[in-house]
C-alpha positions in Angstrom: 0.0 0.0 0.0 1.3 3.3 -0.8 1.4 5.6 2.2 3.1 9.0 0.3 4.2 10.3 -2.9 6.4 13.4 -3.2 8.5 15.6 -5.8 10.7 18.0 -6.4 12.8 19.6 -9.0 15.5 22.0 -8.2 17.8 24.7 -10.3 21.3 22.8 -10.7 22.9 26.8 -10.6 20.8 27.4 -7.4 22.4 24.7 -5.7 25.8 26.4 -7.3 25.0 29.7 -5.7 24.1 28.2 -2.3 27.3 26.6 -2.6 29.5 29.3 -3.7 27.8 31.8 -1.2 28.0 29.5 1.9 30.4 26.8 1.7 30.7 24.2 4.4 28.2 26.5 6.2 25.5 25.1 3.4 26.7 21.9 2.5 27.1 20.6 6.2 23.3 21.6 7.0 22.0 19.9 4.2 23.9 16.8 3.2 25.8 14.0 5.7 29.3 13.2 5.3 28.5 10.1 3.3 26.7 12.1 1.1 29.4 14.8 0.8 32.3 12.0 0.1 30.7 10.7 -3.0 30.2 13.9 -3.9 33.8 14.8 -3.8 35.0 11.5 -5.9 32.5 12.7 -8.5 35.1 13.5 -11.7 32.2 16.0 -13.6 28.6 16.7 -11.8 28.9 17.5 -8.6 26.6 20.1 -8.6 24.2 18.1 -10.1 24.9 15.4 -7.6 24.3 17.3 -5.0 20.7 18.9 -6.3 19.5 15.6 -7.0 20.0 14.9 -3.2 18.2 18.2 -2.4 15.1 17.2 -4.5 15.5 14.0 -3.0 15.1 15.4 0.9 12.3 17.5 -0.4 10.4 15.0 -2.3 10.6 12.5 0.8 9.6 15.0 3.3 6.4 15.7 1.0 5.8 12.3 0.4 6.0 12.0 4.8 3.9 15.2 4.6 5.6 16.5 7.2 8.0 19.1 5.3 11.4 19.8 6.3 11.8 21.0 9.9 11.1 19.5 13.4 9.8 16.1 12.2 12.5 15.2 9.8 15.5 17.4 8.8 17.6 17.6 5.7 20.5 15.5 7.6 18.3 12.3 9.1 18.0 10.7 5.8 20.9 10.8 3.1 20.4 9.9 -0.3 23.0 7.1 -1.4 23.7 4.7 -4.3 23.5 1.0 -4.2 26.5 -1.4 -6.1 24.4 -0.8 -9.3 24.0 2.7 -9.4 20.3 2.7 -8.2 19.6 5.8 -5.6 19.0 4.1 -1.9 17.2 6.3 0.9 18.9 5.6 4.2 16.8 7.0 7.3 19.4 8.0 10.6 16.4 7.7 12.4 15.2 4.4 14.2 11.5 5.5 14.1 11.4 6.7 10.0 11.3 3.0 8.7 9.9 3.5 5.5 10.5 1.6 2.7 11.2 4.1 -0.2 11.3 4.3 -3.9 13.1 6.9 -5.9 13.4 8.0 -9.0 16.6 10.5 -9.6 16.8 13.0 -12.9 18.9 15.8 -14.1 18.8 17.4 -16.9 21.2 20.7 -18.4 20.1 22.9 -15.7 17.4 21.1 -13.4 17.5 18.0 -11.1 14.3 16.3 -10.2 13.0 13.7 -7.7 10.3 10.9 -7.1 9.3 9.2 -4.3 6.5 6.8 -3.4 6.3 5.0 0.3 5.1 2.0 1.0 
């Protein structure tokens, strides 16, 4: 049974500009360190990498409808990949067991997001 579907797409160059204008500041608030270590070993994309994550937050939170704040914040869920490429949803939080599907896209200048929970 699905209990939540969410999306989100996000400007690549906003991402850019978050990044540019707040460093560490930014990047630490809204990505874990796994997340931020496979961004780094990324050889072209890396801002894309990181706006698909983004979306990814967002469209989970929406999906949870619970938006992102007290009940579930950028950092207690990070947005990985599996040994075949495939985006995997990790919760940090004992009580979010969800089982999540998603669906990550990029695209020139946008990065976009799917999720359904079951």
């Amino acid at each position: 049974m699905i209990k939540g579907i969410g999306c989100d797409i996000v400007s690549i160059n906003r991402i850019k500009k978050l990044v540019d204008t707040w460093g560490d500041k930014f990047l630490c608030r809204i990505f874990t360190l796994s997340e931020l270590e496979c961004a780094n070993k990324r050889k072209y994309g890396y801002y894309a990498y990181l706006a698909k994550r983004f979306a990814a937050k967002e469209a989970i939170s929406k999906a949870l409808k619970t938006g992102i704040g007290s009940a579930l914040s950028f950092k207690e869920c990070e947005i990985l990949n599996d040994e075949k490429g495939a985006p995997l949803v990790n919760f940090l939080r004992k009580d979010l067991n969800f089982q999540v599907h998603l669906s990550l896209s990029d695209e020139k200048e946008y990065a976009q997001a799917f999720v359904i929970i079951v």
